[in-house]
N, C-alpha and C positions, 0 to 999 in steps of 0.2 A: 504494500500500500504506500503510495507516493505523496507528496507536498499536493500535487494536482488533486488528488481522490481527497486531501483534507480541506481541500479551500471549494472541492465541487459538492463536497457534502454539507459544508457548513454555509455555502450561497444558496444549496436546495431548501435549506431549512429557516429563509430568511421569511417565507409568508409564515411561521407560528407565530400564534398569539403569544409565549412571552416574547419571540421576538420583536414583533411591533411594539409591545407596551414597551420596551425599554429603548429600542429607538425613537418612540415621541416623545415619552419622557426626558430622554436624555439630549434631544433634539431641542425641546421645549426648553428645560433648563438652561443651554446652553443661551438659545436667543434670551432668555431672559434675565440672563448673567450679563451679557453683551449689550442688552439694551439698559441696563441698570449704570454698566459701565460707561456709555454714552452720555448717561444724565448726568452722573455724578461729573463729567467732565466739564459739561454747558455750565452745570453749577458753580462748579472753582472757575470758571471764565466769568461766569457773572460775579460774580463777589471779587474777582481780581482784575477787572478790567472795569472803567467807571462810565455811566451814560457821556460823559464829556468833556473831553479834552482839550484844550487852551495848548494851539501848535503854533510855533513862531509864524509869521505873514500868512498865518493863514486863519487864524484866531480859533472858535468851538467848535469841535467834528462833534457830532452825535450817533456818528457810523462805524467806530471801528468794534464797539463790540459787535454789532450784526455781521461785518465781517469775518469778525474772528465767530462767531458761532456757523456762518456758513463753511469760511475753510475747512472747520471739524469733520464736513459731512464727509466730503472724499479724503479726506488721512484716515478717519475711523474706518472706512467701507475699504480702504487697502488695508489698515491694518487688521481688521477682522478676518482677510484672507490667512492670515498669517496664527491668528489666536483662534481660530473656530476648533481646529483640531485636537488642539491643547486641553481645551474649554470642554469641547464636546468628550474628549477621553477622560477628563476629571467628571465631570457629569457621571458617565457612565461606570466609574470605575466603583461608584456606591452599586448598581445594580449590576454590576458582572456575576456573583453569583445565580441571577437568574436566566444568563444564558446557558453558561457552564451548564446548570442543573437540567435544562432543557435538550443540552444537549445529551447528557449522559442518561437521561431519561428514555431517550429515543434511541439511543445508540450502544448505550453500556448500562443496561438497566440489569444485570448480572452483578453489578461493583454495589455497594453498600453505600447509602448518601452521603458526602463528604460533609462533614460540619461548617457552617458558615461562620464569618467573621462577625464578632459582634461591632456598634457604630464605628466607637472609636478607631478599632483598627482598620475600618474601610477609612476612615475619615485620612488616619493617617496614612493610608495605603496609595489614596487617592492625591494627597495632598504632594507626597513624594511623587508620584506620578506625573503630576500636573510641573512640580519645579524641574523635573529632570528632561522635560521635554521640549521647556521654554527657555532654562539657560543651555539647552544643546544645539539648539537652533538660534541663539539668540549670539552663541559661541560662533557657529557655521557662517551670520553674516558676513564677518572678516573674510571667511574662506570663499564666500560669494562673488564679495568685490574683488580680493586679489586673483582669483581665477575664475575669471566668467564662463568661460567653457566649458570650465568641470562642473558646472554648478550644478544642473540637472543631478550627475554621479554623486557628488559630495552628497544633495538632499536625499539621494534615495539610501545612499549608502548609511548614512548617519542616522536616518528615519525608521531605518530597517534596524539597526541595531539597538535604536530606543524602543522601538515599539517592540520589539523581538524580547529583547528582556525582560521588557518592563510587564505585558501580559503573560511570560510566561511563568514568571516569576509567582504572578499575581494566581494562577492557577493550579500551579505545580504545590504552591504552602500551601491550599485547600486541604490537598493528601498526606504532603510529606512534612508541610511546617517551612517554614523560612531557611533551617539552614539544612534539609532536603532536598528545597527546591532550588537554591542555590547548587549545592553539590552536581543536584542533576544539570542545571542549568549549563552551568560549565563543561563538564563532560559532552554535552552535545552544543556547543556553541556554537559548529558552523552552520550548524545544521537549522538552529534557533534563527541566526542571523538572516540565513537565505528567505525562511519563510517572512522573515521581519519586510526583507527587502520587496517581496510581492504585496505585504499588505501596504508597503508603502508607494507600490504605484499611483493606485487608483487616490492618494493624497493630490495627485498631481490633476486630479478632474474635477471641477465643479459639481456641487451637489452628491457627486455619488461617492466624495472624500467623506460625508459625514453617515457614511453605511461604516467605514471603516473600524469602530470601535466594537462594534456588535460582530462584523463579519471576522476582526483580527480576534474576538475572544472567544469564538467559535471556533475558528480554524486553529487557536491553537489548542482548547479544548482536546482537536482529536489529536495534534503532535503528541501534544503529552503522553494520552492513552497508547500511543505510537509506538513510542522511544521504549528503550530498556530503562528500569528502572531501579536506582541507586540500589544494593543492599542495607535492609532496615537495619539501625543501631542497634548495639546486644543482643543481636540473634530474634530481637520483634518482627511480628509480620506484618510485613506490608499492608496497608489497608487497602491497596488496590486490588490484594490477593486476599484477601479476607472472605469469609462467606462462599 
């Protein structure tokens, strides 16, 4: 069973009902995180910019805040290109357990249900998530501008190893615990990377980059089940072999 058979099983599985709730949900959230952020911005322009300015020969403007809240419109609508993805995988990284479950539901419903995360550690799971993907990319600009060429490679290549990690990280401690899924993680790391690299194509398309969190934590859903899996510490058995 190949990288192709886990991203074609987990794009079949994209019409289930939990799959759509958590991509509205997390679709929703995301616009609503974004437009919150938008306000909050018009608001420090308004309180930091005054209705009227007394400019040398040319005496009171009463228009550069209206300017300045126009220009917001297209910096925020580029910069959103840039933050939706980030945004939209913090969003979802609270509901990732109900894809995983959907999937293993449908597909591994022999395995015993993994225990889920209580808030905090989603909160905190999410929150790492969300900083490692905005200063990796925020890192990448430099490598942007000084090689324009590469740049396409660099985003995929960098995208693919954040998001590769970072979901499988995120579903592998379901079974194994953090530093299982670590263990595991590394051990199969190129293997992790490559599929990181496919989910980070489709980053590259309008609208159908915000399928990506749901489709990237499905498909790795099945790598994981995929791979071999680390031997449990002191001779415990594996909860994927359990039952």
């Amino acid at each position: 069973m190949s990288l192709t058979r886990d991203v074609t099983r987990a794009a079949a599985q994209m019409g289930d009902r939990a799959f759509r709730s958590v991509l509205l949900r997390g679709v929703g959230a995301t616009l609503l995180v974004l437009g919150a952020s938008y306000g909050a911005i018009l608001l420090l322009l308004d309180r930091a910019i005054p209705e009227e300015l007394n400019l040398p020969w040319i005496g009171p403007v009463t228009w550069i805040d209206d300017l300045a809240s126009f220009a917001t419109v297209p910096a925020f609508l580029l910069a959103s290109v840039f933050l939706m993805i980030p945004v939209a995988s913090f969003a979802i990284s609270f509901l990732l357990d109900d894809v995983t479950d959907a999937v293993e539901a449908r597909h591994y419903a022999h395995l015993p249900p993994a225990p889920r995360l209580g808030l905090l550690a989603s909160a905190g799971d999410a929150l790492g998530f969300l900083g490692v993907l905005l200063l990796g990319n925020a890192a990448a600009l430099i490598a942007y501008l000084l090689l324009p060429p590469a740049a396409p490679l660099i985003f995929l290549s960098l995208n693919g190893y954040l998001l590769g990690r970072e979901y499988f990280q995120l579903i592998a401690a379901r079974r194994l615990g953090r530093e299982g899924a670590a263990r595991m993680r590394r051990r199969h790391a190129v293997r992790i990377w490559i599929a990181g690299v496919v989910m980070a194509l489709p980053l590259l398309v309008p609208v159908a980059n915000l399928l990506v969190p749901v489709l990237g934590a499905a498909t790795f859903t099945h790598l994981y089940h995929r791979l071999p899996k680390p031997p449990a510490p002191s001779g415990r058995t594996s909860p994927d072999r359990a039952g």
